[in-house]
C-alpha positions as CSV (number, residue, x, y, z in Angstrom):
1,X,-24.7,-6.4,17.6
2,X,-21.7,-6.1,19.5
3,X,-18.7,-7.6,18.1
4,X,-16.1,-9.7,20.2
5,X,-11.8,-10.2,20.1
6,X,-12.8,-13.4,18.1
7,X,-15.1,-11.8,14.9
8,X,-12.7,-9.1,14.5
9,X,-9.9,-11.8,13.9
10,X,-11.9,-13.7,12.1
11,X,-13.1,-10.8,9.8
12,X,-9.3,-9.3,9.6
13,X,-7.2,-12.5,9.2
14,X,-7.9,-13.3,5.3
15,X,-7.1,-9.5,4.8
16,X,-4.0,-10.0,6.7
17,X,-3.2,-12.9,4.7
18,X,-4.1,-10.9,1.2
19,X,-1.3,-8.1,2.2
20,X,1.3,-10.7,3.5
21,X,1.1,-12.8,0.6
22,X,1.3,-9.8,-1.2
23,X,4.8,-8.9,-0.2
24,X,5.7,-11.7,-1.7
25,X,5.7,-10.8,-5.4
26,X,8.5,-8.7,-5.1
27,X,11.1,-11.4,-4.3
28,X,9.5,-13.6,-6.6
29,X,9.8,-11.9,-9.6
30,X,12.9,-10.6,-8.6
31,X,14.3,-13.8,-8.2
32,X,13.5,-14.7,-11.5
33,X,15.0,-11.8,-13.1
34,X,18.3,-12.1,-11.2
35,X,18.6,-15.6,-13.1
36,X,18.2,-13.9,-16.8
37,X,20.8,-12.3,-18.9
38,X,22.2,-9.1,-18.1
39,X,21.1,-9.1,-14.3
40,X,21.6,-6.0,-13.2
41,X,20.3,-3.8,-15.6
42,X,17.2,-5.3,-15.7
43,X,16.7,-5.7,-12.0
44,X,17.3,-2.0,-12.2
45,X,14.9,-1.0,-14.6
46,X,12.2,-3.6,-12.8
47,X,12.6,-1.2,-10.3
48,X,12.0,2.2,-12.1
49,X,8.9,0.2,-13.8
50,X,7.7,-0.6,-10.6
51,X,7.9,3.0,-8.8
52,X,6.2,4.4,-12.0
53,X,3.7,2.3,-12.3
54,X,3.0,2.6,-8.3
55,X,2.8,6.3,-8.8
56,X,0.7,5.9,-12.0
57,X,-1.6,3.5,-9.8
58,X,-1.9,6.3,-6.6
59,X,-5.5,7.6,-7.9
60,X,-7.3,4.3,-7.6
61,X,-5.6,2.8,-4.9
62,X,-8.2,3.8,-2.1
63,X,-11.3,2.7,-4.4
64,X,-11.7,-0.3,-1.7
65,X,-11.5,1.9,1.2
66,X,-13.8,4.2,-0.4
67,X,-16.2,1.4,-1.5
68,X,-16.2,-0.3,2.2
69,X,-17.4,3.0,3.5
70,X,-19.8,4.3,0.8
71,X,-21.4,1.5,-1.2
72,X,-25.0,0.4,0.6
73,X,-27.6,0.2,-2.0
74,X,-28.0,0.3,-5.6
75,X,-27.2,3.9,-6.1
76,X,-24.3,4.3,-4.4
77,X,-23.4,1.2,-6.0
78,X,-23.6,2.5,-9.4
79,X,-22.3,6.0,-8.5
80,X,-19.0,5.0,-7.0
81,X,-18.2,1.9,-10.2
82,X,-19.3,4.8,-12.4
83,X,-16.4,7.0,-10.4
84,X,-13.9,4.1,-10.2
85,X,-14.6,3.8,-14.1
86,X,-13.4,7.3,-14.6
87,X,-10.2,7.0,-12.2
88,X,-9.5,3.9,-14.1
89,X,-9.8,6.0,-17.5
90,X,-7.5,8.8,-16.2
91,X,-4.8,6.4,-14.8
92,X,-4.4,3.8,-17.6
93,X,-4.3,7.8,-19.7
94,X,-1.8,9.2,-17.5
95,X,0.4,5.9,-18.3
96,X,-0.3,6.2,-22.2
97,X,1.0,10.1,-21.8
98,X,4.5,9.0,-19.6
99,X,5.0,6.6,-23.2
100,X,5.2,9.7,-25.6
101,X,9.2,9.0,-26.6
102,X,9.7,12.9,-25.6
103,X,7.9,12.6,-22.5
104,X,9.7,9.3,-21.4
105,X,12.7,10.6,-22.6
106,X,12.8,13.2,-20.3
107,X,11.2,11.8,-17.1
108,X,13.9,9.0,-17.4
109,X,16.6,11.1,-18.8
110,X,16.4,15.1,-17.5
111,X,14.4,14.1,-13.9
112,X,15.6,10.4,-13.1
113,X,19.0,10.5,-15.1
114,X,18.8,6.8,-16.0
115,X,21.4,5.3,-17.9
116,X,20.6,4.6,-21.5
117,X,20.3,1.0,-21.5
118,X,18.0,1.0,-18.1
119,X,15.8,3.6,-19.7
120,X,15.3,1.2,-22.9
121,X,14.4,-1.6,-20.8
122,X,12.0,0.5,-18.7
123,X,10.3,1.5,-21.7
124,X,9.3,-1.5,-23.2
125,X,8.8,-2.8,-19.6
126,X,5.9,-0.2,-18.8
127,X,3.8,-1.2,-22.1
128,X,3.2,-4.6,-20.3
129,X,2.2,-2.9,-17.5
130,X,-0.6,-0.9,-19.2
131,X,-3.2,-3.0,-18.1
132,X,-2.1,-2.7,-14.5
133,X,-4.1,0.8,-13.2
134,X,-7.3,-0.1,-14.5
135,X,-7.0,-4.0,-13.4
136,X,-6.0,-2.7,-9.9
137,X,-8.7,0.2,-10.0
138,X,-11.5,-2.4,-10.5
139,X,-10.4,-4.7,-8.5
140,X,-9.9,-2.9,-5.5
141,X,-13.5,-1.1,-6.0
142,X,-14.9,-4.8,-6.1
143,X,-12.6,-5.9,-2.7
144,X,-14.4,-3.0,-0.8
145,X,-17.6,-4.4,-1.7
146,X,-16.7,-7.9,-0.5
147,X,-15.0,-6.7,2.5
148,X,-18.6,-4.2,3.2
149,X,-20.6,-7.4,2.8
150,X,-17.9,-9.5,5.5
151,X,-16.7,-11.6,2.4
152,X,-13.4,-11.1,3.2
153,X,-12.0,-14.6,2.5
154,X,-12.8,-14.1,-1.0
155,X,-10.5,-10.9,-1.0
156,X,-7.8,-13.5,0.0
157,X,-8.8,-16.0,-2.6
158,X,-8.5,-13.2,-4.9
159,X,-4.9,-12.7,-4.3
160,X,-4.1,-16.3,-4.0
161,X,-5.5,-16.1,-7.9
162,X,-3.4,-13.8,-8.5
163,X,-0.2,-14.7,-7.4
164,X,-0.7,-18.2,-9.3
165,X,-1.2,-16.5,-12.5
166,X,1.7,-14.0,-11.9
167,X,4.0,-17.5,-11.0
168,X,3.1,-18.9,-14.3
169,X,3.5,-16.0,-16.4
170,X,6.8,-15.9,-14.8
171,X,8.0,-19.2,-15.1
172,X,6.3,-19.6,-18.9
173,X,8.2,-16.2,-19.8
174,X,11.8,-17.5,-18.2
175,X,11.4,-21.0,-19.8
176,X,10.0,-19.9,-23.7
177,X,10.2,-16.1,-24.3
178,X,13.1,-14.7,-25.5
179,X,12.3,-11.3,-24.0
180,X,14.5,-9.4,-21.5
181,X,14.1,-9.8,-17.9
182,X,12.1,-6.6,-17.0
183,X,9.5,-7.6,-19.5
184,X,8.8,-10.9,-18.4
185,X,8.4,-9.6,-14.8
186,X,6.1,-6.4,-15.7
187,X,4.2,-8.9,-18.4
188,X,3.9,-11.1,-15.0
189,X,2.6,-8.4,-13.1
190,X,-0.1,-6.9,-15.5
191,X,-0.9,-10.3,-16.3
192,X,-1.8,-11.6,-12.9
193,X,-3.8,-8.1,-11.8
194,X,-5.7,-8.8,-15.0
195,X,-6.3,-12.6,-14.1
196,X,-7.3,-10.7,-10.2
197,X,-10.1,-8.3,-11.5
198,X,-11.9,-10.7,-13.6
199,X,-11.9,-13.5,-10.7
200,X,-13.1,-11.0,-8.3
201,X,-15.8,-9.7,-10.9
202,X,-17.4,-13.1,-10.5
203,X,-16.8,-13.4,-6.8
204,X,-18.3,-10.4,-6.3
205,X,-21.3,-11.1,-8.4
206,X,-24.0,-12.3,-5.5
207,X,-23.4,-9.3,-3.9
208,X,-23.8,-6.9,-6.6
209,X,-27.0,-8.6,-7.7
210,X,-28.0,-7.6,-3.8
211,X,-27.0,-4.1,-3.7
212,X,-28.4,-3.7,-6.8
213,X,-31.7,-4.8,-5.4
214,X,-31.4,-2.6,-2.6
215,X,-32.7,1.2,-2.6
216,X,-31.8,2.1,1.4
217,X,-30.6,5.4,1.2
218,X,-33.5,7.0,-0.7
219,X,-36.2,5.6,1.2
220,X,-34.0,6.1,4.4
221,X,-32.8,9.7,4.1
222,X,-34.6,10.9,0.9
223,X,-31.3,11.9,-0.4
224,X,-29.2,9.7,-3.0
225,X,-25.4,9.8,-3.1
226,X,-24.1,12.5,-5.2
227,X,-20.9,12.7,-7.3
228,X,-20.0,15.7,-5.7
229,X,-20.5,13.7,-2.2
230,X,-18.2,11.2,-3.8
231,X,-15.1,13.2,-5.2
232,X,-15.3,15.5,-1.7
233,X,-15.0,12.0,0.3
234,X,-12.5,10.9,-1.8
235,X,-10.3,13.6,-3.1
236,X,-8.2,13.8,0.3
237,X,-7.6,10.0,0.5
238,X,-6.3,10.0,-3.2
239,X,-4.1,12.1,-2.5
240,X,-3.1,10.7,1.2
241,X,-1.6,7.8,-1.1
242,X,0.1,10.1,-3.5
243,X,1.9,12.2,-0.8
244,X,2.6,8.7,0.5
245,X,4.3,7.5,-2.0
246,X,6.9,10.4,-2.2
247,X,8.8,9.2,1.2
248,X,10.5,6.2,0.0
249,X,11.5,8.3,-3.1
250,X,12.8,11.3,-1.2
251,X,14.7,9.3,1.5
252,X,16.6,7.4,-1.2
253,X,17.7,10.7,-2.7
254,X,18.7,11.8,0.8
255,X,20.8,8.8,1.9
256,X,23.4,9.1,-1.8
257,X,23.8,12.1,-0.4
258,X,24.9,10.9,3.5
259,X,27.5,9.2,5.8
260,X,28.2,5.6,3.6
261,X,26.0,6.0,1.1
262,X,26.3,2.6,-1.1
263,X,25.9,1.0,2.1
264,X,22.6,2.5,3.3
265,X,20.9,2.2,-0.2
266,X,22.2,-1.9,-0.2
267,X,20.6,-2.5,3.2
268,X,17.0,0.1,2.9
269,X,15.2,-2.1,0.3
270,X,16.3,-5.3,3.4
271,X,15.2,-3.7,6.1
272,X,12.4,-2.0,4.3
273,X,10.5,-5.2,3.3
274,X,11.0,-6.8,6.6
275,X,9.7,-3.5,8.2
276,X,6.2,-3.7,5.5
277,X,5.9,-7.3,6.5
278,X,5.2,-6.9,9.9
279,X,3.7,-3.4,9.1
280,X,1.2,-5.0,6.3
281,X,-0.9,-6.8,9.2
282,X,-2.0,-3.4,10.4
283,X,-2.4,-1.7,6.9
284,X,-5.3,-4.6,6.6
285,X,-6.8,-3.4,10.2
286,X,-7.7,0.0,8.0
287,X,-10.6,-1.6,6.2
288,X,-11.6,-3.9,8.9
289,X,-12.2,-1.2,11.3
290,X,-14.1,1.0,8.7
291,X,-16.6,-2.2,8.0
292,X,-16.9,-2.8,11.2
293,X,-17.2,0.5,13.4
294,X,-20.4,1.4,12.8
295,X,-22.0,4.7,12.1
296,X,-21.5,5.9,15.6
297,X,-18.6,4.4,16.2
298,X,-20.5,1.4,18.7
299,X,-18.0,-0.8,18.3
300,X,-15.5,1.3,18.9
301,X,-13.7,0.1,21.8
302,X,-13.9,-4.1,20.8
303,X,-11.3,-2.9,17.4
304,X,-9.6,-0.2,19.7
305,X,-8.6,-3.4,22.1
306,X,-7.9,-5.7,19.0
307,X,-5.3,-3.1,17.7
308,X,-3.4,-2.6,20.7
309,X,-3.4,-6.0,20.6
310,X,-2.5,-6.3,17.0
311,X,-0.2,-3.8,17.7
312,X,2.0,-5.0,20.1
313,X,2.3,-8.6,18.9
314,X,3.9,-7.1,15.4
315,X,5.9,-4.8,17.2
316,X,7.4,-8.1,19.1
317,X,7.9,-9.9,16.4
318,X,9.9,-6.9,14.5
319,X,12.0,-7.0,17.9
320,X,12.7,-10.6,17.9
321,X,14.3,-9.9,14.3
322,X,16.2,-6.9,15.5
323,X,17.3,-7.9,18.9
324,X,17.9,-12.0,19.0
325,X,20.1,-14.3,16.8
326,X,17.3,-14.4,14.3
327,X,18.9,-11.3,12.3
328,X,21.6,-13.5,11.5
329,X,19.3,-15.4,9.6
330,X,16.9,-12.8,8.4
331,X,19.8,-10.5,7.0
332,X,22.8,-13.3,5.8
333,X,21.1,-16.3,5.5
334,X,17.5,-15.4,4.0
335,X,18.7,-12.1,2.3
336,X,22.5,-12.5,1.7
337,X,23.5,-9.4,3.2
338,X,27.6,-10.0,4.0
339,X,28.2,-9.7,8.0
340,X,29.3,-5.9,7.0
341,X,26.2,-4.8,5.8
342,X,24.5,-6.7,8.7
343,X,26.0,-4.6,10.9
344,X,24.4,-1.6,9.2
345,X,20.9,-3.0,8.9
346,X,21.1,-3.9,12.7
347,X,20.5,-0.1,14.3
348,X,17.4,0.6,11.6
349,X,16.2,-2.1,12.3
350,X,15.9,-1.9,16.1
351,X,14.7,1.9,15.6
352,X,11.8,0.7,14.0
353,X,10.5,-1.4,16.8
354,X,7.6,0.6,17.6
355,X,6.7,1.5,13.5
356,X,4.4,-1.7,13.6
357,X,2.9,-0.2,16.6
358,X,1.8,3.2,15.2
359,X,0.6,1.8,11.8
360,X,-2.2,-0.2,13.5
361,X,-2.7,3.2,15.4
362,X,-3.3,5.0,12.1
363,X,-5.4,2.6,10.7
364,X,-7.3,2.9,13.7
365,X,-7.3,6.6,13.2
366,X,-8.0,6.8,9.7
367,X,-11.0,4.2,10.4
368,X,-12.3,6.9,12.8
369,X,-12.4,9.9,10.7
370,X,-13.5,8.0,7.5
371,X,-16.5,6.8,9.4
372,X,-16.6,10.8,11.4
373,X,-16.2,11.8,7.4
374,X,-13.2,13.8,7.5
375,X,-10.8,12.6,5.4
376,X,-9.0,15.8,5.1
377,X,-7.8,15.3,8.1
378,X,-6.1,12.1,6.8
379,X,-4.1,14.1,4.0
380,X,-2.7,16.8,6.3
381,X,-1.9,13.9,8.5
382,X,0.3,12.4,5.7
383,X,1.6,15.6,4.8
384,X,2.6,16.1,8.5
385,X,4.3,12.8,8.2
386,X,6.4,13.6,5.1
387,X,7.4,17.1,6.4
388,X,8.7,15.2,9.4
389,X,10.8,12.8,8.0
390,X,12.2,15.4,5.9
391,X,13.0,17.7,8.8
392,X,14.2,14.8,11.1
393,X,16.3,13.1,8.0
394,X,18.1,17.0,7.6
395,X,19.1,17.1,11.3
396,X,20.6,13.8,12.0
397,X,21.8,12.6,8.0
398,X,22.9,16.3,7.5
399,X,23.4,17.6,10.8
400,X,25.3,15.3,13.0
401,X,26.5,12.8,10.5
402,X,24.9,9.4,11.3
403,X,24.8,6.5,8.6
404,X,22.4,7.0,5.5
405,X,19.9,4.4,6.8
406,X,20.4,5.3,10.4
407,X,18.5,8.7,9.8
408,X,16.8,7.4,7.9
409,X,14.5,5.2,9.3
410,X,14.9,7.3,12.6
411,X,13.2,9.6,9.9
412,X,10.3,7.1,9.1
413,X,9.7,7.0,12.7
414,X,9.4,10.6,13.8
415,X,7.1,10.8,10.5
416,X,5.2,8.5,11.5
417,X,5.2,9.6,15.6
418,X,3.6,13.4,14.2
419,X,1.1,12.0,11.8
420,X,-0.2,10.0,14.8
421,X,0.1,12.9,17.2
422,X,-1.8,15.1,14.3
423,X,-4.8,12.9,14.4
424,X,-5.6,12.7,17.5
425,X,-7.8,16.2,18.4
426,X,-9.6,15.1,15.3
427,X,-10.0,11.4,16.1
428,X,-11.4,12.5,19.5
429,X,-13.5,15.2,18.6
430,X,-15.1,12.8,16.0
431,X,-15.6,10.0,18.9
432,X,-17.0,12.9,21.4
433,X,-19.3,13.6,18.1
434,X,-20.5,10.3,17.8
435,X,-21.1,9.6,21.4
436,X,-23.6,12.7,21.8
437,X,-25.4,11.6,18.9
438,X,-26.0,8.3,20.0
């Protein structure tokens, strides 16, 4: 069946609405934190928890994209939980290893160079968090399920669920627990991906009773899924998410280094989030157009329309921001940047017009060769990127001086330009692939 403009919406907005609302947890518990005791420190080792636990979390993360493409029957049901199991194991161990004192001490100390009293608050920060990588492990292999079977509302309901019980973890820790401020938002955050997997355990249950019903690939192709299939389909998305997570790191480290570089670091984390915002819409177009390609790639052309549809309306609306009176309220009023940091956010911001763009193109792209099963292609692509901002970061930050943030999301867009550019030969081979076989 073909599919038309309005399916594709209606399939891709709940997802859309999961990763928007998702931004939203970060200025929530970071407002709650700003109104503890001691402020600063604590929003500062929030952070540090945060980027740990991210990093910690970069194994599991593409269990749902990985379940949307694999999971048809019983076995591969099985298989791939089975699999997700394991990364679950391994992550939630990797976390239990960083909380060795001598281990912490020197990740924190040696490597980050945190101040003593940061550090402390981190560390008793990341045992709340322990239940996150194996909460969001499960819960993402359960999301690709739903979003295989076109239950994608219930991925949204999910997060609603979640985002209730991080509020009231929040608010109960602020008003009764006399806990720092860091603990009450990591406590908030394990607690509400814990409260997320067990709600989408029982959404998903009608749907696992199917699949488990269901024996198509045997009696189809005679051949079962095998782990091996699994980890080789897999391997190079994990780590697409781990070399992904190294650019925010590594432009931070480059901008204390640049032209005003207290400046650039205020206004990044600003413009950053208004950037993911409008960039989130897209990242949910990923795992709508692998569920709704099709093995050889028929409906190619419908989700190629809808993206550089997609595509262009967020790249408006990140121009509206960036070239109208709008940024005075985006950057003073909503953020409370002061009229001189404004004035540094203004140029990233414009830069990044067309970043909205491309990310719905990569999704596109990464749809394409997860479906044409070449993933690889999707790590070198992400190493491409990183390698680029790197090299684009050096030239202007180093070479001719601009501002810290300047290069540096000029850097996030040339990244982003060459992993594009990368993945097109393969994108088109796969397409040319798929039409002959059809």
């Amino acid at each position: 069946m073909r599919l038309s403009q309005r399916s594709i919406a209606l399939f891709w907005a709940p997802l859309a609405a999961t990763w928007v609302m998702m931004a939203t947890e970060g200025p929530l518990i970071a407002a709650v934190i700003a109104r503890m005791p001691d402020p600063t420190f604590n929003l500062a080792a929030h952070g540090v928890t945060f980027a740990l636990a991210i990093l910690i979390e970069a194994p599991v993360i593409m269990l749902m994209s990985a379940a949307t493409a694999l999971v048809r029957d019983r076995t591969s049901f099985l298989k791939l939980r089975n699999f997700a199991f394991a990364l679950n194991f391994l992550s939630t161990a990797g976390l239990l290893v960083l909380l060795i004192p001598s281990v912490f001490n020197w990740v924190t100390g040696s490597l980050i160079g945190l101040p003593a009293e940061v550090s402390s608050l981190t560390y008793g920060a990341l045992w709340f968090m322990l239940p996150w990588p194996g909460a969001i492990g499960y819960r993402r292999f359960l999301q690709g399920v739903l979003i295989r079977a076109g239950k994608t509302r219930l991925v949204a309901w999910g997060t609603v669920i979640r985002l209730i019980a991080m509020a009231l973890a929040s608010l109960c820790g602020f008003l009764w627990l006399d806990i720092p401020g860091s603990w009450i938002g990591a406590m908030a955050l394990g607690i509400g991906v814990s409260v997320e997997a067990v709600a989408a355990r029982f959404m998903a249950a009608p749907t696992v009773r199917g699949l488990l019903d269901r024996k198509g690939d045997l009696e189809a192709t005679g051949r079962e899924i095998s782990y091996r299939d699994i980890a080789s389909f897999y391997l190079p998305l994990a780590l697409t998410s781990l070399i992904g997570l190294t650019v925010q790191p590594l432009l931070t480290v480059f901008m204390g280094r640049s032209v005003a570089p207290l400046e650039s670091l205020a206004v990044f984390p600003v413009v950053h989030s208004l950037s993911f915002f409008f960039r989130s819409m897209g990242l949910a177009f990923q795992d709508v157009a692998i569920a709704l390609m099709g093995e050889r790639l028929e409906n190619f052309r419908e989700l190629r329309r809808f993206a550089l549809t997609l595509g262009g309306a967020t790249s408006l609306g990140i121009a509206l921001v960036g070239f109208t009176p709008l940024s005075h309220v985006w950057f003073v009023r909503i953020s409370g940047l002061t009229p001189e940091l404004t004035a540094f956010a203004l140029i990233p911001t414009r830069l990044l017009v067309p970043l909205p763009f491309l990310s719905v193109i990569l999704s596109l792209q990464r749809a394409i060769l997860v479906q044409g099963r070449r993933t690889k292609h999707i790590t070198v692509a992400s190493a491409v990127e990183l390698a680029a901002v790197a090299l684009v970061f050096v030239s202007l930050g180093w070479g001719l001086n601009l501002v810290g943030a300047t290069a540096a999301f000029a850097a996030f867009l040339g990244g982003r330009l060459a992993s594009n550019a990368y993945l097109l030969p393969s994108c088109a081979s796969v397409i040319r692939t798929k039409s002959r076989d059809s």
